[in-house]
Structures are given as structure tokens and as C-alpha cells.
C-alpha positions in Angstrom: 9.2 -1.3 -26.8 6.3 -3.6 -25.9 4.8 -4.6 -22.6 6.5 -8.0 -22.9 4.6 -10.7 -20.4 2.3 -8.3 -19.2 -0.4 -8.1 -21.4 -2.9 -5.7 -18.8 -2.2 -3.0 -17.4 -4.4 -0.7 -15.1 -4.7 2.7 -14.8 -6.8 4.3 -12.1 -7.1 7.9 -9.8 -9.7 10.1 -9.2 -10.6 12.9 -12.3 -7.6 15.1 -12.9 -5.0 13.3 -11.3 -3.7 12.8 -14.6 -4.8 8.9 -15.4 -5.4 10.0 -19.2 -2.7 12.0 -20.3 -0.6 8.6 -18.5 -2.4 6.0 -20.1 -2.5 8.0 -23.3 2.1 8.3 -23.1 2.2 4.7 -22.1 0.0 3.4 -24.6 2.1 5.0 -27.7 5.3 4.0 -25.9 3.9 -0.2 -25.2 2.0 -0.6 -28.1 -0.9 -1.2 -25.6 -4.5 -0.4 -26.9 -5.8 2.1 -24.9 -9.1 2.3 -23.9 -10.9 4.8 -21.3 -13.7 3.3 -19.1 -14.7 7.1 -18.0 -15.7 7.9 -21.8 -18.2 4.8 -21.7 -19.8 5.7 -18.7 -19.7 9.0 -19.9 -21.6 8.0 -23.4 -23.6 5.5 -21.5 -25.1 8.9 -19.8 -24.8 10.4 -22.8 -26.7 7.4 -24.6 -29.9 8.0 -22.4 -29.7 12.0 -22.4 -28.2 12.8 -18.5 -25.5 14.6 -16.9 -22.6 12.4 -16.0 -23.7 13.5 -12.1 -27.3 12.5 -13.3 -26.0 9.3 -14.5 -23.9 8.3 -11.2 -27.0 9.1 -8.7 -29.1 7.0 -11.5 -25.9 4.4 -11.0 -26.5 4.3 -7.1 -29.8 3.0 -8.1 -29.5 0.9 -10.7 -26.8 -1.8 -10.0 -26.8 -3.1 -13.8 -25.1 0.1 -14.9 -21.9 -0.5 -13.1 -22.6 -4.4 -13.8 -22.6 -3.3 -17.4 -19.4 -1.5 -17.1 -17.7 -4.3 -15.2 -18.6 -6.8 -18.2 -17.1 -4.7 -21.0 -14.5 -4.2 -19.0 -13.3 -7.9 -18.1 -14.1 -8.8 -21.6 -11.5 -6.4 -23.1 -9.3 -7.3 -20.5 -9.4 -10.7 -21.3 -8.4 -10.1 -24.4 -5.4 -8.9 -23.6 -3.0 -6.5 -25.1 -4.4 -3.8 -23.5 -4.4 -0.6 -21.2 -7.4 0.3 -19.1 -7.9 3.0 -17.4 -11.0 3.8 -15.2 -11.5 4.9 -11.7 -12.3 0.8 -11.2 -10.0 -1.0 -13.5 -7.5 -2.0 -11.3 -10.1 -3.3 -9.1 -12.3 -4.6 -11.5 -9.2 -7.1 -13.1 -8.2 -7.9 -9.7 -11.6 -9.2 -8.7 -11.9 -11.4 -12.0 -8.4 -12.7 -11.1 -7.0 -11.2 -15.0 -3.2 -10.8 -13.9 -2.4 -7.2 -14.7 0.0 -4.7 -13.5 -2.5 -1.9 -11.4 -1.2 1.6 -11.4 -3.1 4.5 -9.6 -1.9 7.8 -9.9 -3.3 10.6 -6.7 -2.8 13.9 -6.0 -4.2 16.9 -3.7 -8.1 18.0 -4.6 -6.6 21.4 -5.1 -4.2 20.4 -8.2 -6.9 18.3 -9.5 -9.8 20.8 -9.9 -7.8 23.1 -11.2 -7.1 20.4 -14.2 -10.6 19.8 -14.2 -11.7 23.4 -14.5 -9.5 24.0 -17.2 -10.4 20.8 -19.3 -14.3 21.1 -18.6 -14.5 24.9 -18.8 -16.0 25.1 -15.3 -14.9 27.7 -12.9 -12.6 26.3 -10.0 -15.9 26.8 -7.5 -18.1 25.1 -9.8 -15.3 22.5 -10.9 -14.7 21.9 -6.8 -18.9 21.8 -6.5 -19.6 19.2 -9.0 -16.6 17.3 -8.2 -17.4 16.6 -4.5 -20.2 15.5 -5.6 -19.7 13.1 -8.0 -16.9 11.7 -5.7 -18.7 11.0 -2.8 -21.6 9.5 -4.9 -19.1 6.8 -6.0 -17.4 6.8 -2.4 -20.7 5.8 -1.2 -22.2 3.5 -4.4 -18.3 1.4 -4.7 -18.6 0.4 -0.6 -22.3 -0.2 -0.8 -22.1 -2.2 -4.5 -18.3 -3.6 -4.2 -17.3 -3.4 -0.9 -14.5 -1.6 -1.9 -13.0 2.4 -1.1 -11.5 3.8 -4.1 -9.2 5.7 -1.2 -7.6 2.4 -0.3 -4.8 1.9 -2.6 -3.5 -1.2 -1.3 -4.1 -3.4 -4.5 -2.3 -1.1 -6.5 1.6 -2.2 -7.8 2.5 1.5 -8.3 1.1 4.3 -6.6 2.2 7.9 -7.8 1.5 11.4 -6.8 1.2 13.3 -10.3 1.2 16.7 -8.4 5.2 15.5 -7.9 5.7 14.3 -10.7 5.9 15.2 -14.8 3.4 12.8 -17.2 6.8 11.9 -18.9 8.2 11.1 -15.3 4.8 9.4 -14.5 5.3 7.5 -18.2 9.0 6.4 -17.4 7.6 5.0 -14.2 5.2 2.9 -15.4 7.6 1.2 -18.0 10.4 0.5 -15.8 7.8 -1.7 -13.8 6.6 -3.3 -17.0 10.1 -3.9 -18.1 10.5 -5.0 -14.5 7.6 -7.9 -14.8 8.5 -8.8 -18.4 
């Protein structure tokens, strides 16, 4: 199955909601290239040597990061063909008027740490530590650079709770509405 007529598609949440293990089931099932706007602002950190939470408070201070960011993503977007998932992309395609379906997937800060501890091989404290941090650093730097709260979900054509529901059942989902707009 392809994503017939829809040629971009968004997938955004906050870490461990599940937006990879999604992105990575719809991709195979659309034929959609996937590609992961976290793991370049994670090697743009890693590119000049600092944490990822380093590299967000250096964000809140240096607007041409997330400019940066924004670019590559539009570009690929524009291009077409593609799945993008990042804590922004729905917002980001939405703002540069690419027509895309915009998916967010959410669920309870308890269900997500524990995903995160167990993918970063943190302890749940330090996993819950490091995560309220990084989140309310891009709370705060998204409103102040965007104008935008990544807690408003309103631009969003599907909004799921992944704590609810399986990444197959997330997967499904996601295609019906692609089927739906194709």
C-alpha cells in the first residue's frame, strides 16, 4: 500500500510517547521514507561535542539552531514522499503551508519515562530528572521562538493516546486516515 495523494505525513509527541516505533510501522507499510528530526538535533549536539540538554539550553540562545532544523526540514518535506517525525514537524509543514496529514501521538509522563528509562539506560528518577528538563526548555524556547505550545494539539488531524493503544493499533490508525485522504 502507498500513501496515495498524500505525499507528507507528520509525526509528532513528546519523547516516549511512541512517535518512532509509529513512524518506523507506517513507513514500511506506505513506502514513505522515513526520516527522524530528533536524531539530527541529536547529531547536531553531537556534531559540536554537548549533551542533547546542553544543546537545547544552547538552542534557547541561539535561534539559528532551530532555524537550521526548520530548513532541512521544509526542504525534505517539499520533496515529498516522505514521513517526518519530530516534536515540530507537524507544526513546522503547517507553517510553510506543505499540505500533509499531522499526526501526534500523547500519553501520561509516567508511561513515557518508563520508555525512556529503558531505551536510554537511565533510572526512572534520573530518566523523569532529565526529561522535565529538557521539556520545559522547549515549552519555554517553542512559545518564545514560534509562538507556538507543543501542548496544544489543535493542528493535528489525528491525535492518539499510545498508553491506549498498541504501535500496530497506532499503525492501523494512521493508514485508515491516509487511505481516507487518498
Amino acid at each position: 500500500m502507498t500513501a496515495k495523494g498524500c505525499s507528507v505525513v507528520t509525526l509528532s509527541g513528546p519523547p516516549g510517547s511512541g512517535t518512532t516505533t509509529a513512524a518506523r510501522l507506517v513507513a514500511a507499510l506506505t513506502g514513505l521514507r522515513y526520516v527522524n528530526t530528533g536524531a539530527i538535533f541529536r547529531e547536531m549536539a553531537k556534531e559540536r561535542g554537548l549533551t542533547l540538554n546542553d544543546f537545547g539550553k544552547l538552542a534557547n540562545e541561539t535561534p539559528a539552531i532551530d532555524r537550521e532544523l526548520d530548513d532541512r526540514q521544509v526542504a525534505i518535506a517539499r520533496a515529498g514522499g516522505i514521513l517526518l517525525e519530530g516534536r515540530l514537524a507537524g507544526f513546522v509543514v503547517n507553517r510553510a503551508g506543505i499540505p500533509a496529514v499531522k499526526v501526534c501521538l500523547v500519553a501520561p509522563l509516567e508511561v513515557r519515562m518508563q520508555r525512556v528509562s529503558g531505551r536510554d539506560g537511565h533510572d526512572l528518577g534520573e530518566a523523569m530528572r532529565l526529561s522535565a528538563e529538557r521539556e520545559a526548555d522547549e515549552r519555554t524556547r517553542f512559545i518564545e521562538f514560534y509562538g507556538f505550545d507543543l501542548n496544544d494539539t489543535s493542528i493535528y488531524d489525528l491525535v492518539l493516546d499510545s498508553s491506549l493503544h498498541s504501535p500496530e493499533a497506532i499503525c492501523r490508525q494512521i493508514v485508515e486516515l491516509l487511505r481516507s485522504r487518498g
